[in-house]
C-alpha positions as CSV (number, residue, x, y, z in Angstrom):
1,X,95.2,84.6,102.6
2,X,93.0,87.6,102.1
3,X,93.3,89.1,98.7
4,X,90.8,91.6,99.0
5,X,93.8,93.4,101.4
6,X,96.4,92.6,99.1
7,X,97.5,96.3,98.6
8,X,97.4,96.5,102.5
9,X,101.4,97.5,103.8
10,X,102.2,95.7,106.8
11,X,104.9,96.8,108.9
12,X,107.0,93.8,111.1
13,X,110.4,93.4,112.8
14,X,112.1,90.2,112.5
15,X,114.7,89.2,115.2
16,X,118.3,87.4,114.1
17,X,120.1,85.2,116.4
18,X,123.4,85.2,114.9
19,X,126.6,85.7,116.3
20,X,127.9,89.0,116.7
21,X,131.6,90.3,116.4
22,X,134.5,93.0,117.2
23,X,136.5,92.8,114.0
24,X,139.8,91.9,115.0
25,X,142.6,94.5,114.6
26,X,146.0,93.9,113.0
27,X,149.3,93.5,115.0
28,X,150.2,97.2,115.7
29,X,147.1,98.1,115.3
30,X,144.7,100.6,117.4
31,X,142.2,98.2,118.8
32,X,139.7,97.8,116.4
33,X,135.5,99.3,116.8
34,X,134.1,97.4,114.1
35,X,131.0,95.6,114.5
36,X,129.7,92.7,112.3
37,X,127.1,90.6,111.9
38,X,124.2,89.6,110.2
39,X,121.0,91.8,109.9
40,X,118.9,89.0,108.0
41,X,118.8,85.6,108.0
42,X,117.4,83.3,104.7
43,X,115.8,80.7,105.0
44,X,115.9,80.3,108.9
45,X,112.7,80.1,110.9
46,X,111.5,83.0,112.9
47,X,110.4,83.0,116.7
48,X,106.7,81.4,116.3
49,X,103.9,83.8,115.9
50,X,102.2,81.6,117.9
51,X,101.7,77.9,118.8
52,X,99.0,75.7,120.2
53,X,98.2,72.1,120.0
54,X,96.3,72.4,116.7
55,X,98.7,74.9,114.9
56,X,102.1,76.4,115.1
57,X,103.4,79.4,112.6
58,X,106.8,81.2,111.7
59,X,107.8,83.7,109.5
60,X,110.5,83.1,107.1
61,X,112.4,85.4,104.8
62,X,113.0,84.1,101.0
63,X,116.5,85.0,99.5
64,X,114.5,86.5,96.6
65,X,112.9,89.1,99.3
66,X,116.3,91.6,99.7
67,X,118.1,92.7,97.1
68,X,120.8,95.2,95.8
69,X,118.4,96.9,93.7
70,X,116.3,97.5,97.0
71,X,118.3,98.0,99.3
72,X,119.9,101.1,97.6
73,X,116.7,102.6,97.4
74,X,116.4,102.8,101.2
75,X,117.6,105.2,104.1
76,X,118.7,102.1,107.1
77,X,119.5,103.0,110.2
78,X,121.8,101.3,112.7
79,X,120.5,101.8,116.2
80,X,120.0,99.9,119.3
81,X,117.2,97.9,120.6
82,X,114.8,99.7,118.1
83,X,115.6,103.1,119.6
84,X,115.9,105.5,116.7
85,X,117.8,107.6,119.3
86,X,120.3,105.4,120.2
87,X,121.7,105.8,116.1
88,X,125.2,103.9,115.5
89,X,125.3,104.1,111.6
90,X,123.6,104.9,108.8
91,X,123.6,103.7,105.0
92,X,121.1,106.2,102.9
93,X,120.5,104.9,99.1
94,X,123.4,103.0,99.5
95,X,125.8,105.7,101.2
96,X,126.8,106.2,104.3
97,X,129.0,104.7,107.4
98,X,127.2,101.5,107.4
99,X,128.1,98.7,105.3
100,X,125.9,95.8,104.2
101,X,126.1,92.6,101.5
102,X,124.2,90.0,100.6
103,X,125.6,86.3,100.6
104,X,123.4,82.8,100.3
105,X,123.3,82.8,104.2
106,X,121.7,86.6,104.8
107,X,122.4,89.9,104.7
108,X,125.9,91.0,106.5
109,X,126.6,94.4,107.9
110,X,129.5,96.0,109.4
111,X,129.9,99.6,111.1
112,X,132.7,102.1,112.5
113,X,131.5,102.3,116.0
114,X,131.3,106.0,117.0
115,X,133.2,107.5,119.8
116,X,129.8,108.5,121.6
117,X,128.4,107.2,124.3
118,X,126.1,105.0,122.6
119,X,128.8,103.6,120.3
120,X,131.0,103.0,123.1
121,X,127.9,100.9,124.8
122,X,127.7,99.2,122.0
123,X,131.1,98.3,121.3
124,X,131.7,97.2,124.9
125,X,128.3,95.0,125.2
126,X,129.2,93.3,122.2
127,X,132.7,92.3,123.1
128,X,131.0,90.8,126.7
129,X,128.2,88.8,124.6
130,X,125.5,90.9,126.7
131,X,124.3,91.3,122.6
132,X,123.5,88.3,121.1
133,X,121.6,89.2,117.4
134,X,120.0,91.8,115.3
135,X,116.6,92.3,114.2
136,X,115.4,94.2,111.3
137,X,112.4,96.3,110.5
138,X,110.6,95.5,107.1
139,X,107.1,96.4,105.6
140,X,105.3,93.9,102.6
141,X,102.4,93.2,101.3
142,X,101.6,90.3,103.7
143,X,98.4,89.3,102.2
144,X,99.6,89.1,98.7
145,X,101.2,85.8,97.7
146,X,103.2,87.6,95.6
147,X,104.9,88.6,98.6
148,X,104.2,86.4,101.2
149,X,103.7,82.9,100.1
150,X,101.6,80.9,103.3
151,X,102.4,76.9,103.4
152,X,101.0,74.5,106.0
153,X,102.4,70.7,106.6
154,X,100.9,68.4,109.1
155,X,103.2,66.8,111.7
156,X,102.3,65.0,114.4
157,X,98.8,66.3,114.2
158,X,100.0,69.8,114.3
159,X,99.5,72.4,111.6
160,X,103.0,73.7,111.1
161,X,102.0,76.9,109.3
162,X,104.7,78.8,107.2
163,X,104.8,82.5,106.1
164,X,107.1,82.7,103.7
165,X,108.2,86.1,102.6
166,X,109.2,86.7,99.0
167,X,109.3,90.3,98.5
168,X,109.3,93.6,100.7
169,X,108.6,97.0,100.1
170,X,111.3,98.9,102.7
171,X,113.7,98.4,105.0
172,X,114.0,100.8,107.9
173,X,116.7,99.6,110.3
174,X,118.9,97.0,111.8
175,X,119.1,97.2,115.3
176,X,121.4,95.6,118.0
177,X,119.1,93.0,120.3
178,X,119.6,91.5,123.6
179,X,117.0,89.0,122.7
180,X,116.5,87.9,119.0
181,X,115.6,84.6,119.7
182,X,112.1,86.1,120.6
183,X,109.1,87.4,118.7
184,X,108.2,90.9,118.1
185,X,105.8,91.9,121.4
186,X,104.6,94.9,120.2
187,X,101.1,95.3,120.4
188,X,100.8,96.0,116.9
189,X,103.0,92.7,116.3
190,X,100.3,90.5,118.6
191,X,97.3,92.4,117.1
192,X,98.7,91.1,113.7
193,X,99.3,87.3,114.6
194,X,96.4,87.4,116.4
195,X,94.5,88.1,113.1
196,X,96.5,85.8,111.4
197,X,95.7,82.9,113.6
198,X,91.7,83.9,113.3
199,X,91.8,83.9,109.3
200,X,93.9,80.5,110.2
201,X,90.6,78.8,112.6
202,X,88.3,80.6,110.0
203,X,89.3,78.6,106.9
204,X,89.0,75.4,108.7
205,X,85.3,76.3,110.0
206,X,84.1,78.8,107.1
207,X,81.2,80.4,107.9
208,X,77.5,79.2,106.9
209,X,76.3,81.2,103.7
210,X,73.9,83.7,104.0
211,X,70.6,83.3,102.6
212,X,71.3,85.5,100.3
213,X,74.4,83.8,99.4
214,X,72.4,80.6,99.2
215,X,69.7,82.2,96.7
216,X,72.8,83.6,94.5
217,X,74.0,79.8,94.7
218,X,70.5,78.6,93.5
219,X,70.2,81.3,90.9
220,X,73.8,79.8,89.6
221,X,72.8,76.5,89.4
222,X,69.6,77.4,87.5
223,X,71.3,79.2,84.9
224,X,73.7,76.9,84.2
225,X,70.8,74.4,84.1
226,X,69.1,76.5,81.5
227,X,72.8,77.0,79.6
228,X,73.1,73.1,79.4
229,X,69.5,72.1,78.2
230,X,69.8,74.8,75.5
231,X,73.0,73.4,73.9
232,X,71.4,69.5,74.2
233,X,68.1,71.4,72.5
């Protein structure tokens, strides 16, 4: 990966499929309006960032990418389908009315949901099943392999390309999704795969060097020609 960009901050969303839930409420209970679920997922694949006969690639997110100490750091929001507007919770350095923690499988939320008209929407599509997963909104250091780690296996003639992400630099929100199964289609998300997949084709057909780059090849050679004969001498 490029690691002339490695300071370059990279902003993605990462869609969950995971199952969704109205906390059940006690016997005698008022019915319950808490929501729970998982925001991230370790170790699962992503949605590919794209896929063609000679190469397929996913993101995935290293348990070693979220933790306490980083999470508390960070102001998360709750919303719906990415829609800062459309806030449910909110957990800000740690406080606030939503709740998360971090098991082997992810990271787990839960939330009061408020009596507005967005909580109620919420509440009400969840307990139907119209909202299926979360997705999440996280910036790294994608072309630093300190925090994104890039793996490729061949299988069946196919490149099965793997981003693996290790570390992150924010966290901005968790967000209710009809559809987490699918990619990010931003155009800022396509833009970004779309220069991932031309680095990809690039290091399999590098680019002839320069002449210049040729002459500094010679000019190498030559001196380390020199260096050799003068320790023989």
């Amino acid at each position: 990966m490029k690691q002339e960009n490695k300071d370059k901050v990279i902003r993605r969303s990462l869609y969950t499929p995971t199952e969704l839930r109205v906390r059940e409420s006690a016997e005698g209970e008022a019915p319950s309006r808490t929501i729970v679920g998982y925001a991230i997922l370790f170790n699962v694949p992503s949605a590919p960032l794209w896929s063609d006969d000679e190469s397929e690639a996913r993101e995935v997110i290293d348990p070693s990418a979220v933790t306490e100490d980083l999470l508390k750091t960070q102001d998360i929001k709750m919303t719906m389908f990415h829609d800062r507007q459309l806030i449910l919770a909110r957990s800000n350095k740690g406080a606030g009315t939503l709740s998360y923690s971090i098991d082997d499988k992810g990271v787990a939320f839960e939330f009061e949901a408020p009596h507005t008209a967005d909580g109620d929407k919420a509440l009400e599509l969840v307990k139907r099943g119209d909202i299926s997963g979360c997705s999440f909104a996280f910036t790294t250091h994608y072309w630093d392999r300190d925090f994104v780690e890039r793996t490729a296996t061949v299988v069946n003639g196919v490149s099965m390309i793997e981003y693996r992400v290790k570390g992150m630099t924010g966290i901005y929100d968790f967000t209710l999704a009809i559809d987490p199964a699918y990619p990010d289609t931003s155009v800022e998300a396509r833009e970004f795969a779309k220069e991932l997949e031309k680095e990809e084709r690039e290091s399999k057909n590098p680019k002839p060097k320069t002449e210049e780059e040729n002459k500094k090849v010679l000019e190498q050679l030559r001196e380390m020609q020199i260096a050799a004969n003068k320790s023989i001498i």
